[in-house]
N, C-alpha and C positions, 0 to 999 in steps of 0.2 A: 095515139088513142083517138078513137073517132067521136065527136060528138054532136048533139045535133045542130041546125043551124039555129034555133029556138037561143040554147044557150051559147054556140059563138059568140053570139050577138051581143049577151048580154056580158061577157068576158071585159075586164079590163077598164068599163065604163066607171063603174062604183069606184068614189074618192070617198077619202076622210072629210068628213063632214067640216072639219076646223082647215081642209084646204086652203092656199091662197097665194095667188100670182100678184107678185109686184107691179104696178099700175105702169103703164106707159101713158104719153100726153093725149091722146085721143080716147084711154078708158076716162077721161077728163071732160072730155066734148071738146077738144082744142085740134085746132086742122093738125092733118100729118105731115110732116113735113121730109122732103127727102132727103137722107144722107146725114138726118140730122144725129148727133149720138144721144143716148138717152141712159141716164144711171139710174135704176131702179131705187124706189124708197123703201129702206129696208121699215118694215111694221111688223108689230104683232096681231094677230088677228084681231082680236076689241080696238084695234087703232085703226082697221082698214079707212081709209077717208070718202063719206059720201061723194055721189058725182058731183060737180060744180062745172057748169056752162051757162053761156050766156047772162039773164038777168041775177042768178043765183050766186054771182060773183058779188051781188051788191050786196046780198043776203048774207053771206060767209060770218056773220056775227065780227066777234076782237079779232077771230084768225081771217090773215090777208093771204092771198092769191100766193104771196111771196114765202110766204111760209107754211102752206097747204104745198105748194110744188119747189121745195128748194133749190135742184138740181134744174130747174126748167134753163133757167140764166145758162147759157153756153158760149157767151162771147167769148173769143179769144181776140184779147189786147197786146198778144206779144209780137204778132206782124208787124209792115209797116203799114197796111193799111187799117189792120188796128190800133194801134198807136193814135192814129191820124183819126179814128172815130170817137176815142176815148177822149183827146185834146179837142175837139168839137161838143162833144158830150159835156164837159167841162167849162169849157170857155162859151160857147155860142149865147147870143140871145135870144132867136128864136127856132122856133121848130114848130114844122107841119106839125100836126096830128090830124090822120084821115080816119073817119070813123066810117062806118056803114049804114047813109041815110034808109029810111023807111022804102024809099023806092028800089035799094039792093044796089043803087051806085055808090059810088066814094062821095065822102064830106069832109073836105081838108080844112082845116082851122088854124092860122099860125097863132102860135100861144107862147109866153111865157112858160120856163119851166126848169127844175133842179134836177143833177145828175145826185140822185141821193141812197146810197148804200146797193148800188148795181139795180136802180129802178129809175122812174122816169117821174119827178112827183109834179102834176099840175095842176091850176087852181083854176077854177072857173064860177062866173055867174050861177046861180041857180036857173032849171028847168032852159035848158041853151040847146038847141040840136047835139050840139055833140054829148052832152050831158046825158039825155035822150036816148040817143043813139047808142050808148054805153051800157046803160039800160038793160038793154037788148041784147045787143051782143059787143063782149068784149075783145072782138078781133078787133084793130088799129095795126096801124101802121105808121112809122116817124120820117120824117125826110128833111133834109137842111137845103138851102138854097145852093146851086152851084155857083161857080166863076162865071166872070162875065163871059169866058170863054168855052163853059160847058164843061169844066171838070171838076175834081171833087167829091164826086158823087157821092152821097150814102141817103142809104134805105135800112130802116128798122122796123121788122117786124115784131111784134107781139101783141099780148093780152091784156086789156087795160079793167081796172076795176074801180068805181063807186065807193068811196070809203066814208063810210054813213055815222057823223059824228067825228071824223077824223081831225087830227089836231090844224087850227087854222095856220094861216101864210107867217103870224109871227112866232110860231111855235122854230120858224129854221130861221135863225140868224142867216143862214149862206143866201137863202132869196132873198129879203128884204135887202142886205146888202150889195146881191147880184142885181137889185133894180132900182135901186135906192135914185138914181139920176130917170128911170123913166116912173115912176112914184110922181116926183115932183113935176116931173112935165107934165103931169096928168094933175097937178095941184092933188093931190090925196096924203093919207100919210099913211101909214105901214096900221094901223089900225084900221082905219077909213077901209082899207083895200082886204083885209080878211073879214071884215065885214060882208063887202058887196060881192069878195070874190069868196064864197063861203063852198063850194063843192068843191073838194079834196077826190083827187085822181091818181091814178097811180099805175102805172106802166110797167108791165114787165116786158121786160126783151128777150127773143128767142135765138132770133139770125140778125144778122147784117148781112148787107151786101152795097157792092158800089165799087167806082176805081176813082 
């Protein structure tokens, strides 16, 4: 049946108004990543989740980053090179955190910090470049030191967020205890130190990579 191209045109366009496509991490404002797998979040349409990027991750109200994108976490720990990231994640003391300075280069910071329920939670000074920088935008990246010989390697990517009013450093027994000998090198006590370290961070992870 022939019709015009007026209405071809218009063929097939028209959706149900209550339409809706499962978000992937970039309807997010979160870079794309390649190769990466992604499990849609199943919602019903009054749940669709506003965008959230950059400063808007500080904003996010009670709901965190971690639970706005549950599926985001895609580490696989049952390698051996995952294994060997997850016992670094666990045990280690410190870790890079590179954030994104105002000039658009890297600003790496080694920090304190806990592997706490598949996130990255770290505490910082108040108003600190990285804190700053976070601000802004929450790309980050994590890195551990290698061997004196160059191996070891691991890189983490992800998304870090500002958690505004978040519970301080003695609210997790597992830090205070995980610092509790560099606490006292620092003459502070586990009070003293949620105190001054009052901005609560929070990492999520996307990828690793490294050998």
């Amino acid at each position: 049946m022939w019709r015009s191209p007026k209405k071809r045109r218009t063929i097939g366009l028209a959706a149900p108004r209550n339409y809706w496509t499962a978000p992937t991490p970039w309807s997010f404002g979160l870079p794309r990543i390649g190769g990466l797998p992604w499990h849609p979040i199943e919602r019903t349409v009054e749940e669709t989740p506003r965008s959230v990027s950059g400063a808007g991750l500080a904003s996010a109200g009670r709901f965190s980053l971690r639970e706005r994108l549950p599926s985001l976490v895609n580490l696989d720990f049952s390698t051996e090179f995952g294994k060997r990231v997850q016992k670094r994640l666990e045990h280690e003391q410190i870790v890079w955190l590179t954030t994104i300075a105002p000039s658009g280069g890297p600003q790496p910071s080694p920090v304190w910090f806990l592997w706490h329920e598949d996130t990255v939670l770290i505490f910082s000074q108040p108003n600190t470049p990285k804190v700053r920088a976070i601000e802004k935008s929450g790309t980050v990246s994590l890195n551990f030191n290698s061997t004196e010989h160059g191996g070891d390697i691991v890189v983490i990517s992800g998304v870090a967020e500002r958690l505004k009013g978040g519970p301080p450093a003695t609210d997790y027994p597992d830090y205070i205890e995980k610092y509790a000998e560099g606490l006292t090198s620092l003459g502070m006590t586990a009070e003293g130190f949620a105190t001054s370290y009052s901005e609560h961070i929070r990492v999520v992870p996307h990828r690793m990579r490294g050998f």
